[in-house]
Structures are given as structure tokens and as C-alpha cells.
C-alpha positions as CSV (number, residue, x, y, z in Angstrom):
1,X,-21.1,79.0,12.1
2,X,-21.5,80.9,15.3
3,X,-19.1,80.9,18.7
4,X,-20.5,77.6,20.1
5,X,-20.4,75.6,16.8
6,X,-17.0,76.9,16.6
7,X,-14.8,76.9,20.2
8,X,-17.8,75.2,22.1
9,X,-19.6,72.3,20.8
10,X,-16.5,69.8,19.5
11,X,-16.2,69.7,23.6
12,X,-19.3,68.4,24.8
13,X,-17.6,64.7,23.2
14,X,-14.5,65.6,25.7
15,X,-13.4,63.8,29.3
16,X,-13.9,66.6,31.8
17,X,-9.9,65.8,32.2
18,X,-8.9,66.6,29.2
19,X,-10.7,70.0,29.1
20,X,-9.0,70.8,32.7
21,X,-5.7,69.4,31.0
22,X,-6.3,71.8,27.6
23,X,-7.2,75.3,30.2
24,X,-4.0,74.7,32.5
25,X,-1.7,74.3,29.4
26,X,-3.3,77.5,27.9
27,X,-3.0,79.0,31.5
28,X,0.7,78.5,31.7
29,X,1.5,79.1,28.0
30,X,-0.2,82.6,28.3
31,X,2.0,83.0,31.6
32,X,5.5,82.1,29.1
33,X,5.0,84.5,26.9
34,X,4.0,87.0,29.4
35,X,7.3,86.5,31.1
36,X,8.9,86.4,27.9
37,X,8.1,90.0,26.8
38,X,9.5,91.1,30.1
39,X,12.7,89.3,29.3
40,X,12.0,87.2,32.7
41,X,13.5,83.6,33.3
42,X,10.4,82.5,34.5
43,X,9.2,82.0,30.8
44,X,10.8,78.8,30.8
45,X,9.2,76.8,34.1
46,X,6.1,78.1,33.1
47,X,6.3,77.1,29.3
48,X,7.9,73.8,30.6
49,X,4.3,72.8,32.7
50,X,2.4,74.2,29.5
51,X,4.9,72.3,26.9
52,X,4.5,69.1,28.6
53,X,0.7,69.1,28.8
54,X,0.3,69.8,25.1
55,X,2.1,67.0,24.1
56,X,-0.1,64.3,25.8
57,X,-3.2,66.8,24.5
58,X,-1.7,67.2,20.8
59,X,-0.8,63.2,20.7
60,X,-4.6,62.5,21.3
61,X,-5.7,64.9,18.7
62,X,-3.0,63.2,16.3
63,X,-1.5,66.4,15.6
64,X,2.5,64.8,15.2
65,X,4.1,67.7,14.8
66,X,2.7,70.2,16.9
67,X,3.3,67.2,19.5
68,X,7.1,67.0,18.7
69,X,7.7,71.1,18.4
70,X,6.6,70.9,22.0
71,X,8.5,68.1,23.3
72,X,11.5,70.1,21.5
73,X,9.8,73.0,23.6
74,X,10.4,71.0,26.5
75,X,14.0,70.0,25.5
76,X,14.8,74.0,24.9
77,X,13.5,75.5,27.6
78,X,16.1,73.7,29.7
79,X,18.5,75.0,27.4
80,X,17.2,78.1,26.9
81,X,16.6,78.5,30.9
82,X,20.7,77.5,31.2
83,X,21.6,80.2,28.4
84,X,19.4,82.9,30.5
85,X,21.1,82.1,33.9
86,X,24.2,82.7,32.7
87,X,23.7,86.0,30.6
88,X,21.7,87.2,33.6
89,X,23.3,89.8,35.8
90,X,20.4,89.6,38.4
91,X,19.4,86.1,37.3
92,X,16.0,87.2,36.6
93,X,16.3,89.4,33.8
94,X,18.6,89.4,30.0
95,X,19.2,91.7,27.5
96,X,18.4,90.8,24.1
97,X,20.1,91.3,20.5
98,X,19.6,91.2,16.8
99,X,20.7,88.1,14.9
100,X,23.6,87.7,13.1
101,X,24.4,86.5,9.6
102,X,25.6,82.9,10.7
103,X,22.5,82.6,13.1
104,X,19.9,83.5,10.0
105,X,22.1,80.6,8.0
106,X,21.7,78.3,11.2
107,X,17.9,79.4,11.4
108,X,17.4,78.2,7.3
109,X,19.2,74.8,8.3
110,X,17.0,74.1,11.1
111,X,13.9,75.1,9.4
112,X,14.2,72.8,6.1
113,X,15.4,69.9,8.9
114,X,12.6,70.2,10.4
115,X,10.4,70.1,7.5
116,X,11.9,66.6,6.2
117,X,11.8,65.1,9.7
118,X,8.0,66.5,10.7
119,X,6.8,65.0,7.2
120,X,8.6,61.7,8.0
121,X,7.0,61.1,10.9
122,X,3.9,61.4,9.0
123,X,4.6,59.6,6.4
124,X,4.7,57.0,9.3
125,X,1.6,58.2,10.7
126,X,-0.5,55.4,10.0
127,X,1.7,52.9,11.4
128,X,1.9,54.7,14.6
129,X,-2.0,55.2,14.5
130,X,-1.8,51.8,14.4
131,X,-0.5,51.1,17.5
132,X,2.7,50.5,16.3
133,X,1.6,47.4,13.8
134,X,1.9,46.9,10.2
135,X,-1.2,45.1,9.6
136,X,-3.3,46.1,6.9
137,X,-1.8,49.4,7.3
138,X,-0.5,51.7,4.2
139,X,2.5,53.6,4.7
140,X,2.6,57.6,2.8
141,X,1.2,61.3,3.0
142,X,-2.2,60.4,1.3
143,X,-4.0,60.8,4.9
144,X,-2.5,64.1,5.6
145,X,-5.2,67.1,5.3
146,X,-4.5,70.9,5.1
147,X,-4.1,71.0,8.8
148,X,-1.9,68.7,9.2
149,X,0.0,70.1,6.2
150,X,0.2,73.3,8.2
151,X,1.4,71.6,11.5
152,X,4.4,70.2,9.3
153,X,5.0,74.0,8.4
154,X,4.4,75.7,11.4
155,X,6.3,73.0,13.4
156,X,9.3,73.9,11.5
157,X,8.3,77.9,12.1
158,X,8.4,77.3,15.7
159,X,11.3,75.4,16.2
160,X,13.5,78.1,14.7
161,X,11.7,80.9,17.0
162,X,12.3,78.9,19.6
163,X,16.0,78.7,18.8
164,X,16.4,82.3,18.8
165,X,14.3,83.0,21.8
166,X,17.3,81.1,23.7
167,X,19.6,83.2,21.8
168,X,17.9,86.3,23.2
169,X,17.5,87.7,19.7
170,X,14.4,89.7,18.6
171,X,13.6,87.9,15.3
172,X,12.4,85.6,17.5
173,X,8.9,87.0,18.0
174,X,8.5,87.3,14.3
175,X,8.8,83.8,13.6
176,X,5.8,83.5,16.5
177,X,3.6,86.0,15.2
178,X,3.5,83.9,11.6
179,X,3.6,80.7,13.3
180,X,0.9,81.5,16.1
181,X,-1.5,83.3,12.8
182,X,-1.1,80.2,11.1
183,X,-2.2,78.3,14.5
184,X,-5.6,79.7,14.7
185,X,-8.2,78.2,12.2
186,X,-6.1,75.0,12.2
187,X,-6.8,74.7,16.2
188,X,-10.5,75.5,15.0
189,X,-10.5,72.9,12.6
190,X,-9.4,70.3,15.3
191,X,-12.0,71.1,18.0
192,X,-9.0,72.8,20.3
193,X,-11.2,75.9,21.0
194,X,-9.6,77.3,24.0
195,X,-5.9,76.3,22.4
196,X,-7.2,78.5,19.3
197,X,-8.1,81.2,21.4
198,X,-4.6,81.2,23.0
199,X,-2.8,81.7,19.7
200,X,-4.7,84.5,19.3
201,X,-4.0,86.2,22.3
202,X,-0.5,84.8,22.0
203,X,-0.3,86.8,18.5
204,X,-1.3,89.8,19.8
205,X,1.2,89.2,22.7
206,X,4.2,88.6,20.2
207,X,3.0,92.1,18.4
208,X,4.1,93.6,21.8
209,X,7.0,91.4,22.7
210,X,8.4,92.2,19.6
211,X,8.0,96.2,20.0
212,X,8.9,95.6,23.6
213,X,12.8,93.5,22.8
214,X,13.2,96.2,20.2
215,X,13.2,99.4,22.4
216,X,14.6,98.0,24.7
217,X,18.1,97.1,22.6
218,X,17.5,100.3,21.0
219,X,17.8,101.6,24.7
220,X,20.2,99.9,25.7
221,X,22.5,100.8,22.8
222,X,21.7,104.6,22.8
223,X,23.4,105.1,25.7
């Protein structure tokens, strides 16, 4: 397969909208994680606009649990943007931390949570594919493929990274850097070219954040 079979071609059955739709949310997810690295509360407004988009976009392309990690997304950021204000001595900027024993325990818990409840919801999948009927439909996991196996694993990867990106701690970017890996052929596999694309960059952009939270506690803690 070459570049256009691959990132190109599944578009050319797309609504001009939803391309448009697909580049902002890239757009602004590229700017979060930008502002991220640099420790800036503007990673949350701009992951917000981004968030929101991708849940309309991952709904359509029945990918459940990418669709609910970024409603949570949506849900944290507030949280997360409320955490940053307050540990923020020029309300712009926060320092960061490692995580503690409790927070890894916490991080386990949420993680196996969010694997039951992801594979729930697809369990109910058809049902919901169904517009919300039971006729003639068949409840279980039989329709699931290795993608969507992966979204139920990576939805779970992300929630907990995105848990301790509002705890400022740095083990947060290692969580992305698996999760966003994972992210690439199964974007691929679902005709989300430019979204596959993204995770790509955004790997490479953890790679940094992660170097980049690290100094800087070791900085801050050397003094």
C-alpha cells in the first residue's frame, strides 16, 4: 500500500465537513500538547475544542471508547484547568512532580475500571448501533475486531495519563507515548488518516514532554 491508499483515499467517501471537522481537532490537539510540554494552562482550552470535536468524529466512526476517553477528556480538562489555576503562581505556568505510591495504586484502579466499563459499552455496541432498539439485534463482544480491542486498551491507557497530567506528575507522558504508539495503525485501519498522523507527531511530542517535565523538576530540586 502506498501514502494515498493509506491516509488519502478512505476520504474521498467523506462530507467535506467532516474532513474540516477531523483537521481542526488535530489542529487544536497538536496545540494541547504543545502547551502541555511548556507546562502552560492553555493545554486545557485548546484540548477542550479538540476533545469535543473528536467525540462527534469518533462516534461516527463507531469507535466507543476512543469517543468516551475524550468526553472524559472534556470532563478533566476542566478539572485539570481548576488544579493548574490554583498551583499556579503566575496562573500561566506549574511546576510538575513525580508520582507517589498511593497515586501509582490509584492509577491501577482506574485503569482496570476503565477496562470493564469500555468493554461494557461494547458489549452493548450493537444495540446502540441500533439506534437504541432491540430488534433483531444480538447482544456480546463477537463484533469487536483488533481495533476496537485496542480502543478498549488504550481508552483505559489514556484515562490514567490523563489523571496524572492534572496531577502535574511526569509519568504522565509515559502513559501517552504507549497509548498514542498504539493509536497509529489503529487510526490507519479506520480511514482517520490525518488523526493517525497526529498520534504520531503527538508521540514524538510526548518523547520531549517527557525529557522536558523531567529537567525541569530535576532543576527545580537542585537548587
Amino acid at each position: 500500500m502506498n501514502f494515498y491508499d493509506l491516509f488519502l483515499k478512505p476520504y474521498e467517501s467523506y462530507e467535506t465537513y467532516q474532513i474540516v471537522l477531523e483537521a481542526i481537532a488535530t489542529i487544536f490537539g497538536l496545540l494541547s500538547v504543545f502547551f502541555s510540554i511548556k507546562k502552560n494552562i492553555w493545554v486545557y482550552p485548546t484540548g477542550i475544542i479538540s476533545t469535543i470535536l473528536y467525540v462527534y468524529i469518533l462516534f461516527k466512526f463507531g469507535l466507543l471508547g476512543d469517543m468516551m476517553i475524550n468526553f472524559y477528556y472534556s470532563v478533566m480538562s476542566i478539572y485539570g484547568w481548576i488544579l493548574w489555576s490554583k498551583s499556579s503562581k503566575d496562573h500561566i505556568h506549574v511546576e510538575v512532580s513525580w508520582a507517589t505510591k498511593k497515586e501509582w495504586i490509584l492509577s491501577g484502579i482506574l485503569f482496570f475500571i476503565s477496562l470493564i466499563l469500555v468493554t461494557f459499552v461494547y458489549y452493548y455496541k450493537p444495540y446502540i448501533d441500533n439506534h437504541f432498539s432491540m430488534t433483531d439485534v444480538k447482544l456480546g463482544l463477537y463484533h469487536l475486531d483488533w481495533a476496537n480491542w485496542l480502543d478498549v486498551f488504550t481508552t483505559a491507557i489514556f484515562l490514567v495519563g490523563m489523571w496524572l497530567m492534572a496531577k502535574r506528575k511526569i509519568e504522565n507522558w509515559i502513559f501517552w507515548i504507549v497509548g498514542d504508539l498504539i493509536c497509529i495503525p489503529m487510526m490507519i485501519y479506520k480511514g482517520l488518516g490525518i488523526t493517525s498522523i497526529q498520534f504520531f507527531v503527538f508521540t514524538a511530542m510526548a518523547i520531549v514532554g517527557y525529557l522536558e517535565w523531567k529537567k525541569d523538576h530535576q532543576t527545580n530540586h537542585s537548587k
